[in-house]
N, C-alpha and C positions, 0 to 999 in steps of 0.2 A: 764130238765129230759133227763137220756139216753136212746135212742132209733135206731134204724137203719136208713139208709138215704132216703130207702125204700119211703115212705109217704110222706117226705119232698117233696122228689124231684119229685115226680107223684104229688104234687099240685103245684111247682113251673111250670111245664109242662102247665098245665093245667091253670095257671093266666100266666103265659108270664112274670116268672120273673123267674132270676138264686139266688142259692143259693151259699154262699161262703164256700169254705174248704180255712181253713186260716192254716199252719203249727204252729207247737209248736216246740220249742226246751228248756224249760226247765219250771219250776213253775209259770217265773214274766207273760212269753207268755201266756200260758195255764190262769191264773187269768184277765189276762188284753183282752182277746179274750171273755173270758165268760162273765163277765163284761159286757161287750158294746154288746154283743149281746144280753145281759137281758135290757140293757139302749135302744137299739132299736128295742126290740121284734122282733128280727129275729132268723130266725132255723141256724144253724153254723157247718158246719163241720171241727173238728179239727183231720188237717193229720199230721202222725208221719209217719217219712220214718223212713227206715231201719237202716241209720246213724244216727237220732234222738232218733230212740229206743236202741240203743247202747251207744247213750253219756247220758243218762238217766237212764241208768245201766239195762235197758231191758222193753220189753212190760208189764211185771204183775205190774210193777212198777208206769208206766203210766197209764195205766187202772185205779189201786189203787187211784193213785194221780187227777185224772179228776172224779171220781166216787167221794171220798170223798169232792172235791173241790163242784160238783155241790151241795151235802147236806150243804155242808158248808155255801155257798155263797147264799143260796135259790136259786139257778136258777131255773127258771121255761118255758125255752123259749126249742125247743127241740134241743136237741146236739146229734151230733155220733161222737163214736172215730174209726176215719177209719185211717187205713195203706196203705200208698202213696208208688205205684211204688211196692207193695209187690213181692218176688220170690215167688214160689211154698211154697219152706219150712219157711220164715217167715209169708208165710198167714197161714200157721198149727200153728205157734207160735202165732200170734195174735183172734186166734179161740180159743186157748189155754188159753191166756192171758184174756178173757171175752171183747175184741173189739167187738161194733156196727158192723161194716163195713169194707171189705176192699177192696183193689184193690189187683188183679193179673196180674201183667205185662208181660203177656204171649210174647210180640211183637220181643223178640228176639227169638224164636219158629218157627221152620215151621208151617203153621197153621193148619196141622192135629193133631201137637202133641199140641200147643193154645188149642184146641175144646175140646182135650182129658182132660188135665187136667183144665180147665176152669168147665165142666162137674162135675169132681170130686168134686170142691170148691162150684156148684152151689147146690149139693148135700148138701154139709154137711151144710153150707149158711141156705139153707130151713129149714133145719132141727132145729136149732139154730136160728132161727128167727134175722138172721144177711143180709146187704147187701152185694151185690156183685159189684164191679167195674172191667170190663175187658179195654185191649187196643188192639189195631188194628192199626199198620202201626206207625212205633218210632215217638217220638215226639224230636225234634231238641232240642239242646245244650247239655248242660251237667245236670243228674240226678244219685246222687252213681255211678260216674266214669263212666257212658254208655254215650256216644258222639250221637246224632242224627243229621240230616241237616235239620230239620223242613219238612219233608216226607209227604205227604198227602195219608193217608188210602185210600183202593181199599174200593169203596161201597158193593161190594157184597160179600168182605169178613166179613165187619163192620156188613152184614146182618146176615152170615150164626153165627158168634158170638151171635149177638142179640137175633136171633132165641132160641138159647140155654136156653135162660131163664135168663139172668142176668138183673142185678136191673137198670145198669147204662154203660154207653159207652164210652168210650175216643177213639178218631179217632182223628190223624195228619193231620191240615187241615192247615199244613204250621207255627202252630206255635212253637216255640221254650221254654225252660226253661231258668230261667234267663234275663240277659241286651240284648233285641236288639240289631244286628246290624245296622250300619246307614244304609247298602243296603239290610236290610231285604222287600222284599216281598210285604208283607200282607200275610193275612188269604185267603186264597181259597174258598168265599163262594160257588163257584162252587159244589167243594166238599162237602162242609157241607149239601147244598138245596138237593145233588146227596144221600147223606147220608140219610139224614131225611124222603126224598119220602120213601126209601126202609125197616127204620127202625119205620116209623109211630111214635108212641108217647112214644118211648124210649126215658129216658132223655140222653142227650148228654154231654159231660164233655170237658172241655176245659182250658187245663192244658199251664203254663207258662201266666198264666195273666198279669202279672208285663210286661208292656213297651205297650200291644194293645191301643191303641187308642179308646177312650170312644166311639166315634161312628159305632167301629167296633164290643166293646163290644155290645151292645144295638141291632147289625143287627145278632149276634151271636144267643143271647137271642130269636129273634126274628124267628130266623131260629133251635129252638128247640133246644140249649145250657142251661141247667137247674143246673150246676156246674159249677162253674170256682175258678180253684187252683192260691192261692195266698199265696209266701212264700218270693220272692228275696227284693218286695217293703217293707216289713213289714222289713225285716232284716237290708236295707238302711237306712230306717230310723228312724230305734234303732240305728244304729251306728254312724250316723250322731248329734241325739242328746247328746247322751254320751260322743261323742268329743266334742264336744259344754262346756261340763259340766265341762269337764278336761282345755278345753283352755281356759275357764272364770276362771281359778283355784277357782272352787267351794269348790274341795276337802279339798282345803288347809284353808277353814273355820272352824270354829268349827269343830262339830262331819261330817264333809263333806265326809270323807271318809270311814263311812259307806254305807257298801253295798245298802241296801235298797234306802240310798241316791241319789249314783250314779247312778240305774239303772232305778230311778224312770222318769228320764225325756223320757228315752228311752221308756220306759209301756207306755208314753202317747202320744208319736210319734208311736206307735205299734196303738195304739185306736183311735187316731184320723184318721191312715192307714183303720183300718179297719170298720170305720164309713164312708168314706167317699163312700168305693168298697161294702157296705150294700146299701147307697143309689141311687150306678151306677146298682146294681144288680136288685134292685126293690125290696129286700125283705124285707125292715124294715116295723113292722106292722104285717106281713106276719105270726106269729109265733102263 
């Protein structure tokens, strides 16, 4: 069923488990995401960015298509369609479009004018029984062409945000989008614990999943991380098995070069990705 992130994520809070936003980028993802999240009775967030709502011919489209899909397929586990990384003007369009939830990436913003228009969305947000996702301090690598260094959010900027009223937080605590570097870092839980005192029992979001290290997830979680976005591992390994398919020349069997064919090995390198980060997350069951 569609719903807001709202709830989900205030009981993943609350049991000491994250919830996954898994990306979509076209029908097989979107089917094969819902799927496994009704096979493992977990709540699911599916993010479309702005490039995704675009190669998809637009947000009403998406909306349509995950809306009918959920009647279709009986799912009954709960889902939001939330907008990853949204500008101002694509979170109008995705309010527009009837999305669950989104994010406003205020972070390239000075953050009087962040408060200002974060305000406006949490406005209309309420009103529309939708969630909110803000950010606080870039998050590293590459997201729709913005570059970050893995920045760690000022806490008491993360605070005066929170404050505001939103549903959900993303704060830079060093991680990045995308492949790791081999001299990446780590996660900052410095900052996270520094974050979490100051925003109490805000869920916390923890974008660029793909490459943390499972123990770092789990101390994430622990430290009041109640999202964590997952899109580069799911994409690796769709494309990993669809070469597979082609260099076994599958195609060239019978009816092998039907679509459906070829892209089926990929759905289930996507499903087995995103069963495996349901059971790092703690929320299978959970639903």
């Amino acid at each position: 069923m569609l719903v807001s992130a709202k709830e989900m994520l205030q009981k993943a809070v609350a049991g000491h488990y994250a919830v996954g936003q898994f990306n979509i980028n076209n029908l097989e993802w979107t089917k094969t995401i819902l799927l496994t999240a009704e096979e493992c009775k977990s709540p699911v967030i599916l993010g479309v960015s702005s490039g995704a709502g675009k190669y998809m011919s637009g947000f009403k489209t998406v909306a349509a298509m995950v809306g009918a899909m959920v009647d279709d397929l009986g799912i009954t586990v709960p889902v939001a369609t939330h907008l990853d990384h949204g500008s101002y003007d694509a979170c109008l369009q995705c309010i527009d479009a009837g999305f669950t939830s989104i994010m406003f990436d205020g972070s390239k913003y000075p953050i009087e004018e962040n408060v200002a228009k974060t305000k406006e969305l949490i406005a209309i947000c309420k009103e529309k029984g939708m969630s909110l996702e803000a950010e606080v301090g870039a998050i590293g690598g590459e997201e729709d062409g913005v570059i970050g260094q893995g920045e760690c959010a000022d806490p008491k900027e993360c605070k005066m945000i929170a404050d505001l009223g939103v549903d959900m937080l993303a704060a830079g605590i060093g991680n990045i989008h995308g492949k790791y570097p081999a001299n990446w870092a780590g996660l900052s839980f410095e900052t996270l614990d520094a974050i979490q005192q100051l925003t109490g029992d805000m869920p916390l979001v923890l974008h660029g999943g793909t490459g943390i290290p499972d123990d770092m997830i789990r101390k994430a979680i622990d430290l009041g991380v109640a999202k964590i976005n997952v899109n580069t591992e799911c994409q690796i390994a769709f494309s990993a098995a669809v070469r597979k398919y082609f260099e076994a020349g599958k195609d060239l069997e019978g009816k092998g070069f039907d679509p459906r064919k070829v892209l089926k090995p990929g759905c289930e390198a996507i499903a087995e990705t995103v069963k495996t980060k349901m059971e790092l997350f703690g929320s299978v069951g959970k639903a």
